[in-house]
N, C-alpha and C positions, 0 to 999 in steps of 0.2 A: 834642492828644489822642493822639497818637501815641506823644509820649514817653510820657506817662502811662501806654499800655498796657505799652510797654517795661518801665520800674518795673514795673507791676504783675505782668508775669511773669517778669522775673526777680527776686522777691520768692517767688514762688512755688517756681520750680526750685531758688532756697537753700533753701526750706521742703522739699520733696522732698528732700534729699541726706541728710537727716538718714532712717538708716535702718528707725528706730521708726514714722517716719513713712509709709516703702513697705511695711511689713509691715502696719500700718493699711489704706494703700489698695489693698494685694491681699485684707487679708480680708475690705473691704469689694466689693471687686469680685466676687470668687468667691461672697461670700452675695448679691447682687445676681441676679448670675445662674443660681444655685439657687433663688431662690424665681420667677423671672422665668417661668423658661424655658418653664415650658407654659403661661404664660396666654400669652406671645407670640403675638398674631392679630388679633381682632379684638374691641375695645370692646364692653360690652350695647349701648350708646344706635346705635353701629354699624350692629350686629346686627341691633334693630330697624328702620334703613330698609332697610342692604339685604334683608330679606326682605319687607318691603312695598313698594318701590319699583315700578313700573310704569312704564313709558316712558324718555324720555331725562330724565336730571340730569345732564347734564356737569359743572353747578359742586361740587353736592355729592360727585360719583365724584372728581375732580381736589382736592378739601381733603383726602378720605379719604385718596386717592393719597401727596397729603403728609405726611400724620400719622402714615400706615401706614411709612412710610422712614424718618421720624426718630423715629420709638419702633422701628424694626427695629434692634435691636443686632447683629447676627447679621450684617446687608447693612452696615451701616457698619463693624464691626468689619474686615470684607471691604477694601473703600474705603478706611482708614487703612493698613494694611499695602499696596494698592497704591501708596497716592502718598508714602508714608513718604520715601523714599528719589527722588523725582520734585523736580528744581530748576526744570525748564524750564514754563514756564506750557502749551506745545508740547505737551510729552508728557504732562501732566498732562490735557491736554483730548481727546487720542490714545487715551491707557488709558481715561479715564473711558466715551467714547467709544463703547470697544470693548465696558466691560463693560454699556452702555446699550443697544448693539443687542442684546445678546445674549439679557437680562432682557424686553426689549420685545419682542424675538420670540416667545418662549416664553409669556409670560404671553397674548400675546392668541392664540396657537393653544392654549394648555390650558385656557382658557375657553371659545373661542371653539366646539371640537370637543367641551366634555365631557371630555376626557381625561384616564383614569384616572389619579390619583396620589396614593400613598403619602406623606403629610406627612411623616410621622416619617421615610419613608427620604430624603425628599425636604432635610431641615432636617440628618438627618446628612453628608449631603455638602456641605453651605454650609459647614456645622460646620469639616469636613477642609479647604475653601476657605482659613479661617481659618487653619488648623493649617500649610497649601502656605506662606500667602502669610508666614506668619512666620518658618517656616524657611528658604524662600528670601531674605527680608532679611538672617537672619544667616549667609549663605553657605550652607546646607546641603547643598546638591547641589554644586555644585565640591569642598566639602571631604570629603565621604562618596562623593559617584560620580564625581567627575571630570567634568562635565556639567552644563549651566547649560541648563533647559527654555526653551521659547521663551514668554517673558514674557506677549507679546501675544497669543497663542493660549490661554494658559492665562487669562490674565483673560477674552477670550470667554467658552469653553469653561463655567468656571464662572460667567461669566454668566446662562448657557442654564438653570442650575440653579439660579439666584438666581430668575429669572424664574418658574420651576414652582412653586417654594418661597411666590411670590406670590400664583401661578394656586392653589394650593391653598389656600389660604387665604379664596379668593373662591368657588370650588367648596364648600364648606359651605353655601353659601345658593342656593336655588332662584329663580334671576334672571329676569324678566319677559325674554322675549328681543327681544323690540318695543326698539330703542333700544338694542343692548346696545354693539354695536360702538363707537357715540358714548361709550356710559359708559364703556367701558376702554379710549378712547382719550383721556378726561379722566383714569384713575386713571392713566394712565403716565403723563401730561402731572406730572401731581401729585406722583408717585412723583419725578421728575426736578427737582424744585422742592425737596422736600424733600432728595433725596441734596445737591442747589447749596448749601441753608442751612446742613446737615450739616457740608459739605467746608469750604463758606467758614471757617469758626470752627477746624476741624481745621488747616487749611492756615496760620489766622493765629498758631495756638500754636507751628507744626511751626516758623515762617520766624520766630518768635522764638528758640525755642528753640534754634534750630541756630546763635546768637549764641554761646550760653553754652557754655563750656569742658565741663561736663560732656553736652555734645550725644549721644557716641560712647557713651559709658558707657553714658545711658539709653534710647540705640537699642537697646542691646541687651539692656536689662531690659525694655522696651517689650514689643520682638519677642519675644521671650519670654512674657510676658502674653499676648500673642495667642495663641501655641501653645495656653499652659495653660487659657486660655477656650477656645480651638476644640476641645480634648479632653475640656474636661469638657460642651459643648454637647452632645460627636459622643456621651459617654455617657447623658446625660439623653434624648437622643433616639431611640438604641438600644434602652434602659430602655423607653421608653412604649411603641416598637415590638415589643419580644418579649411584654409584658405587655398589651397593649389587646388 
């Protein structure tokens, strides 16, 4: 089975090298994320429990939790440019880690308190998350400031605002608060299930890919990609914020 995936992805990365074909899958990424961006949230069918819900669901708050992460293109895109460049299975579980307390903190004090927050501005700094974590892959602070931020603070850091980015999104709906604690301590539990299912599949292409000769290359069309997604999120989100 093994080898099998091998072949099949290095099947693919030839199929990638052909340049007709990256110009294909950035215009389909960038319309992707153009039509996406503001339904990004939450499902009708959603919708309708959590605003009828009353009491505790741990199971149903922990699948949302799931579902909600791995349709979050925004927190994964996030996640991919951290562990881009991560060998050690160590630091990988370190960063991940860091950016799980951080997400987990936030989200259950900006439910937990009510507390006020601005989506839009709150989704444009994940945006910029995106935009840090790809130019730091391709050196951009060493080579523009002479200065390399400190890695593991900055993944927190934007943690904390991945987490709000969450919390706001649960803040639309007026929560029975009987039971609430238990439920957003199932939708992290959830949230964390789905970033695991996310990374695993990310992790298994990265540790193929980094076989094939052209690895370096498209590390840094990759990184890149992210930049240009994290700019054009950070504008779609600027956008709704000056016009709503």
């Amino acid at each position: 089975m093994h080898i099998k995936l091998d072949k099949l992805f290095t099947q693919m990365f030839t199929v990638f090298q052909n340049r007709k074909t990256v110009t294909l899958a950035l215009f389909a990424l960038f319309s992707f994320l153009g039509t996406q961006v503001y339904a990004h949230g939450v499902d009708e069918n959603t919708q309708t429990f959590l605003s009828g819900n009353s009491g505790v669901a741990f199971i149903p708050f922990l699948y949302i939790g799931a579902k909600h992460m791995i349709t979050g293109y925004d927190h994964l895109l996030f996640l991919v440019g951290v562990i881009f460049f991560l060998y050690r299975t160590k630091e990988i579980l370190l960063y991940v880690s860091m950016f799980t307390i951080g997400h987990s903190t936030t989200l259950l004090i900006g439910v937990m308190t009510d507390m006020a927050i601005n989506a839009y501005l709150i989704d444009a700094i994940i945006a910029l998350s995106i935009v840090y974590k790809g130019f730091d892959n391709l050196g951009g602070f060493k080579r523009f400031f002479g200065k390399q931020p400190n890695t593991k603070a900055a993944v927190l850091l934007f943690g904390l605002f991945h987490g709000f980015g969450l919390a706001s999104k649960l803040q639309e709906f007026q929560f029975d608060r009987t039971g609430l604690f238990t439920n957003l301590i199932g939708f992290n539990i959830g949230v964390e299930i789905g970033q695991f299912l996310a990374l695993a599949i990310v992790l298994i292409v990265i540790s193929v890919w980094r076989k094939q000769k052209s690895f370096m290359r498209f590390a840094t069309l990759t990184n890149t990609l992210l930049m240009a997604a994290g700019f054009l999120l950070l504008g779609f989100q600027l956008t709704g914020f000056f016009t709503s």
